[in-house]
N, C-alpha and C positions, 0 to 999 in steps of 0.2 A: 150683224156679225157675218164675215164672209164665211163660207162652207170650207172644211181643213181637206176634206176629198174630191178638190177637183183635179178633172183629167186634162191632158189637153187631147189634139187631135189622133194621137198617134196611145192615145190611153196609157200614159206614163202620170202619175200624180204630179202636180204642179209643184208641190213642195219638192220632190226631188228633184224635179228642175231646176228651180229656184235655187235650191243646194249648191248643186253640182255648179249654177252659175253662178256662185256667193265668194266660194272656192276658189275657181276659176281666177275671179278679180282680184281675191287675196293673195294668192301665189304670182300673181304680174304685177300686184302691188310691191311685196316683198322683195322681188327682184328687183322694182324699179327703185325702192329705197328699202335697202335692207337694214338700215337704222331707224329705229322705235324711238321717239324719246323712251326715259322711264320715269316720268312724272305722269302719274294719273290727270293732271291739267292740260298739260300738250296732248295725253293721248284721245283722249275725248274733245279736245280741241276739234282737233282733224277730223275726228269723226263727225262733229258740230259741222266743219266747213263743208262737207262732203251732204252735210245733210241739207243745207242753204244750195247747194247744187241744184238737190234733186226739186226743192219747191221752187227756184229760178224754174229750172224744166218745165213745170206742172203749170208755173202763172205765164209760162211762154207757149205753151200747149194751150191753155182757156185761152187767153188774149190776143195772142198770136198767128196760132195755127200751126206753131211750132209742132214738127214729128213729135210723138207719143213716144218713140224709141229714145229719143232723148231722157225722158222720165226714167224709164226703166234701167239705162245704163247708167243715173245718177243714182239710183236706188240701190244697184248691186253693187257699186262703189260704197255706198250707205254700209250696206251690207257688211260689207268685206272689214270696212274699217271698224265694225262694231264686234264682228267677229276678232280682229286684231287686236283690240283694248281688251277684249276679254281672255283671252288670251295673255295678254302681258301684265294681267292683274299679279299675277304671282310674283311677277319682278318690281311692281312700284315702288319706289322709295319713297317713304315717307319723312316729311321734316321731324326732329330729335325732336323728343317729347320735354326734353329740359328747358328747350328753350319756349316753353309755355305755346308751341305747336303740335296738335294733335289732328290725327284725319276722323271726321265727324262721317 
């Protein structure tokens, strides 16, 4: 288990960092597409595809020698888009329960 208090150099908590740079992605995501689906399936989709990003990154960094930064900035995209599903949970639509679909 990683340690939840780590600083970086300038002694600010990581996690706030990470925050603040989670954020950051979300809000220039938003901009750059300000339409969400609102199927819980698309929206974790994206977040799915964003996540296959970040392990391209990670097996192009072992393998490759690919920059680390790449990881990272697939990560906070990761991030962002996890924070934006969760977020747009409130607006899912879900399929009519009559028609013998129901969300499990």
């Amino acid at each position: 288990m990683i340690q939840s208090k780590v600083t970086d150099p300038e002694g600010h908590l990581f996690s706030t960092v990470i925050h603040g740079a989670i954020l950051g992605e979300l809000v220039m995501a938003e901009e750059k597409h300000p339409i969400f689906p609102d199927d819980v399936i698309h929206q974790v989709s994206i977040m799915a595809e964003e996540a296959g990003e970040a392990l391209k990154a990670a097996n192009s960094y072992v393998h490759e020698g690919a920059p680390i930064e790449k990881i990272r900035d697939e990560l906070l995209h990761t991030g962002a888009m996890v924070y934006r599903c969760l977020f747009h949970l409130t607006s899912i639509k879900f399929p009519e329960e009559d028609q013998g679909d129901s969300p499990s």
